[in-house]
N, C-alpha and C positions, 0 to 999 in steps of 0.2 A: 145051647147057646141061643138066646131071642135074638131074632131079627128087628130092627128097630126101626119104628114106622115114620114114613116122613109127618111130618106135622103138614095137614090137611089148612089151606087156605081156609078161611072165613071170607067169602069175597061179600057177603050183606057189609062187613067192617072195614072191610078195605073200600067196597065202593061210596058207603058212607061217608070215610075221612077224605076220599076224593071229594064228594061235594063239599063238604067241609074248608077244604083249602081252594077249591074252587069259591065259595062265597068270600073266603080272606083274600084273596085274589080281588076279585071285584070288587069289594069295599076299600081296597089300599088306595093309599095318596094317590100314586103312578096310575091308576086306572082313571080314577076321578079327573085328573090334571088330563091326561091322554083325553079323555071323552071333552074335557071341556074343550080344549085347543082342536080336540077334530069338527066339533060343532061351528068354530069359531072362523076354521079352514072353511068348511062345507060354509059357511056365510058369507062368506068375504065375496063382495062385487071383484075386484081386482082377482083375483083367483078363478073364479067361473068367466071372468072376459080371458083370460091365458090359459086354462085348458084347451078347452078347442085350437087354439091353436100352436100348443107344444103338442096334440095328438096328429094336427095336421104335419107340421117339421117331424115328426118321429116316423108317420108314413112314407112319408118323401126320405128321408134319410133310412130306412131299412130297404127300399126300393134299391137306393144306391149299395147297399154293402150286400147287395149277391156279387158283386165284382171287385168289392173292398175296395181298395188306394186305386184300384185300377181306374175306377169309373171318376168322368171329367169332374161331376159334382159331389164328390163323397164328401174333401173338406170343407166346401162349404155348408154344406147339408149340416151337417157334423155341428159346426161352427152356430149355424142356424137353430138347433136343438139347444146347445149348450148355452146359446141370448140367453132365448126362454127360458130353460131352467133356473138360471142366474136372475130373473125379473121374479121367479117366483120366488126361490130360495130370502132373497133380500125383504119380501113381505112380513113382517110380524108374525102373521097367524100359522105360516109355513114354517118359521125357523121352531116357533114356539113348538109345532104339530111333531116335528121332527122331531127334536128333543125330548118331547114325552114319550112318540113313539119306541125311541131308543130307550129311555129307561125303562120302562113296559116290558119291552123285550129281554132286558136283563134279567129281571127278576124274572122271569118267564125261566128265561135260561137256568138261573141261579137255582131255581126251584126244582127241573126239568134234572142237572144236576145232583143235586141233592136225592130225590130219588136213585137215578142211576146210581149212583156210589153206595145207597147206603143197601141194593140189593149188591152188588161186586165192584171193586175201585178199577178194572178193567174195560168194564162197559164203557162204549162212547159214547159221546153226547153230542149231536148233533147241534149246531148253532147259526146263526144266521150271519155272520159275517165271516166270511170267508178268508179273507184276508188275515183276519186275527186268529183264528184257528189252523192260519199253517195251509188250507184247501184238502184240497186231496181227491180222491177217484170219483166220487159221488158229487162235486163242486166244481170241477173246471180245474183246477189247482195242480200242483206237482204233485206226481205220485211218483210214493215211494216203492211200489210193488209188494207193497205189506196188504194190502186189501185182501179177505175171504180167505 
């Protein structure tokens, strides 16, 4: 009776079809739209006057949450971050930025998936929004004792 040998990777072909999908990547709509809208971000007068000072509110508000609800200024702090985010978020370039960034990362995902299933439909796939994935032990999230 033969023994039957595993089939020996070609990694020259596999790392090829990675650059491969690597350059279909970066030629896609989503990357293009994502690169314009971050150029567009990184320009905007309004956005470089409100950074500096959502990093300053973010300093002063993680000061306050070594003591959490406890400390006198947490919700103001708090309060103070979230102006700022909201002065940014309501900008054009930002809302635009964001939404490319998210479809970007879709496909990213989608792709990242795709792989994983098509070596085992068990394999996880790690994602960046937590929430929508449920969390879990490696996220902050609930865990179910299923880990390892």
């Amino acid at each position: 009776m033969a023994i039957m040998e595993p089939q020996t990777l070609d990694m020259s072909a596999i790392l090829l079809g990675a650059y491969e999908l690597a350059d279909m990547i970066k030629n896609s709509a989503e990357t293009a739209d994502y690169l314009y809208w971050k150029e567009r971000k990184d320009q905007d007068e309004e956005v470089k006057r409100l950074m500096p000072l959502l990093n300053r509110k973010k300093e002063l508000f993680e000061e306050t949450q070594r003591f959490g609800h406890y400390h006198p200024n947490y919700h103001e702090a708090l309060d103070q971050v979230n102006e700022v985010m909201q002065k940014l978020d309501a900008l054009e370039s930002v809302h635009h930025f964001k939404e490319a960034e998210r479809k970007l990362d879709e496909l990213l995902y989608e792709v990242s998936q795709s792989i994983a299933f098509a070596v085992s439909d068990t394999i996880k796939v790690p994602g960046n929004d937590a929430l929508a994935s449920g969390g879990g032990c490696s996220t902050g999230g609930s865990c179910s004792g299923k880990c390892g």
